[in-house]
Steps between C-alpha positions, in 0.01 A plus 500: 500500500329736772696630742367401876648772663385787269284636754702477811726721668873418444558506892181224588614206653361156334496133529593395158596134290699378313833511707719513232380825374427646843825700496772471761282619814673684826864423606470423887797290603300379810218395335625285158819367704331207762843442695465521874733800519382511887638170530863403339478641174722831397351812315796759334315796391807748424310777291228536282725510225667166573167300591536250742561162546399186736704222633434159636697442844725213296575828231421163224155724421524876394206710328549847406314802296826656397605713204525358173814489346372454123276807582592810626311695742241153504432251803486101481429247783756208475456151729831307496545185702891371589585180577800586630456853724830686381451328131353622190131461465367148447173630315340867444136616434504865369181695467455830301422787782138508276402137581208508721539496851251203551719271294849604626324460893390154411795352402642628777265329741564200340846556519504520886285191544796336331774657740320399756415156391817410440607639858311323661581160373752306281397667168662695237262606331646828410802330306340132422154578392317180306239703425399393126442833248163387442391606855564891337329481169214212517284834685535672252407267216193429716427848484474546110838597428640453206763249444828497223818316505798591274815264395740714670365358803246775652166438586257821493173576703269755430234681659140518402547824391810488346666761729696283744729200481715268586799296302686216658839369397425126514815329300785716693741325184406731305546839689782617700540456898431856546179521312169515710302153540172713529397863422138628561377875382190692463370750269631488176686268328725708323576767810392358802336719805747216719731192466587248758816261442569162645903376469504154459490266860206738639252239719188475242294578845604879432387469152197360596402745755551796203269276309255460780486854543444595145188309478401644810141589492543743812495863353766743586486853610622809324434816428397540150810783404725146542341253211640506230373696211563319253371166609219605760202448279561140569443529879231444670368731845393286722429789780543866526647599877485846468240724403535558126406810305250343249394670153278249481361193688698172463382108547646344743728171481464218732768419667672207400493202758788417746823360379519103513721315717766368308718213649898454473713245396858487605 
């Protein structure tokens, strides 16, 4: 398949689709993390080295891009909600460092509006979600993609393309209590550009807003060096926002139209 970027400098900024293979964008702190840090939420930013993390005034929500301990020398952004403050964590999201930024951002926002749902009324929604599973995956199916279940009790989703996807652990009888209830990834199957893990307990909500965000029709913006190689012949430019050097003259792509609202259920 043609490559679309063949004729465009490695440094030119574009607007490009799918997410999935978009590549994991820039790492602004500020910018993917919504919490009103101006307000009563903490920011620790001890070095470079050591990342940083954010905490919610109760300390029951922490989110943090800090080293990886399965990979030296690599970063990974980790959301953990406790129950209990000074206890162990209650539920974990983990996202490879490479997951785009979009994705990790939006689950985030969606992660606030819970916090601050539930503080401002008799909700738990953090710990007590009802949330059903379909509310994550019925978008997707909606959106062409592919649908398998196996009798160890996973279901699997995948993309269009065949270069993202998602597996949910439905019948938690047959897997242990640390296994993940959902992992997502893009690029390719067998060595993904990113992974994101959901422990078991995670509000569906969060799942859903990952899911959401895939099927995002919004392009994303990044300079071309950052696709990935192997996988960028399936992306689409939507815009170029920097003057390219050209060998030749390109068509242009429409831009796609604006994301859909999509309602919540709790």
């Amino acid at each position: 398949m043609p490559d679309p970027f063949e004729d465009l400098d490695r440094d030119v900024t574009v607007r490009v689709l799918p997410r999935h293979l978009a590549g994991p964008g820039s790492v602004d702190l500020r910018a993917i993390w919504p919490f009103p840090f101006d307000d009563d939420w903490s920011l620790h930013q001890p070095s470079k080295e050591e990342g940083a993390v954010a905490c919610s005034p109760c300390l029951r929500l922490r989110t943090g891009y800090v080293p990886d301990p399965n990979r030296r020398g690599h970063m990974q952004w980790i959301t953990a909600a406790h129950r209990d403050p000074f206890g162990p964590a209650t539920w974990q999201i983990t996202f490879d460092a490479t997951t785009p930024v979009e994705l990790l951002g939006d689950v985030q926002s969606e992660l606030l509006d819970l916090y601050l749902e539930d503080r401002h009324s008799n909700k738990d929604h953090l710990f007590d979600s009802q949330t059903s599973a379909q509310e994550a995956y019925i978008p997707l199916l909606a959106h062409g993609w592919r649908h398998t279940i196996k009798t160890d009790g996973t279901q699997t989703f995948l993309a269009p393309d065949a270069l993202g996807g998602m597996q949910h652990q439905y019948d938690r009888t047959l897997s242990s209590d640390l296994a993940p209830s959902w992992r997502v990834w893009g690029g390719q199957p067998n060595d993904p550009d990113w992974r994101v893990q959901f422990s078991q307990t995670t509000p569906v909500t969060l799942v859903a807003a990952l899911t959401a965000s895939l099927l995002s029709t919004e392009p994303v913006e990044r300079t071309v060096k950052d696709i990935p190689f192997l996988t960028r012949h399936h992306v689409s430019i939507a815009a170029a926002t920097t003057t390219a050097k050209q060998n030749k003259p390109s068509t242009p792509v429409a831009t796609p139209p604006p994301r859909p609202t999509m309602s919540r259920i709790r």
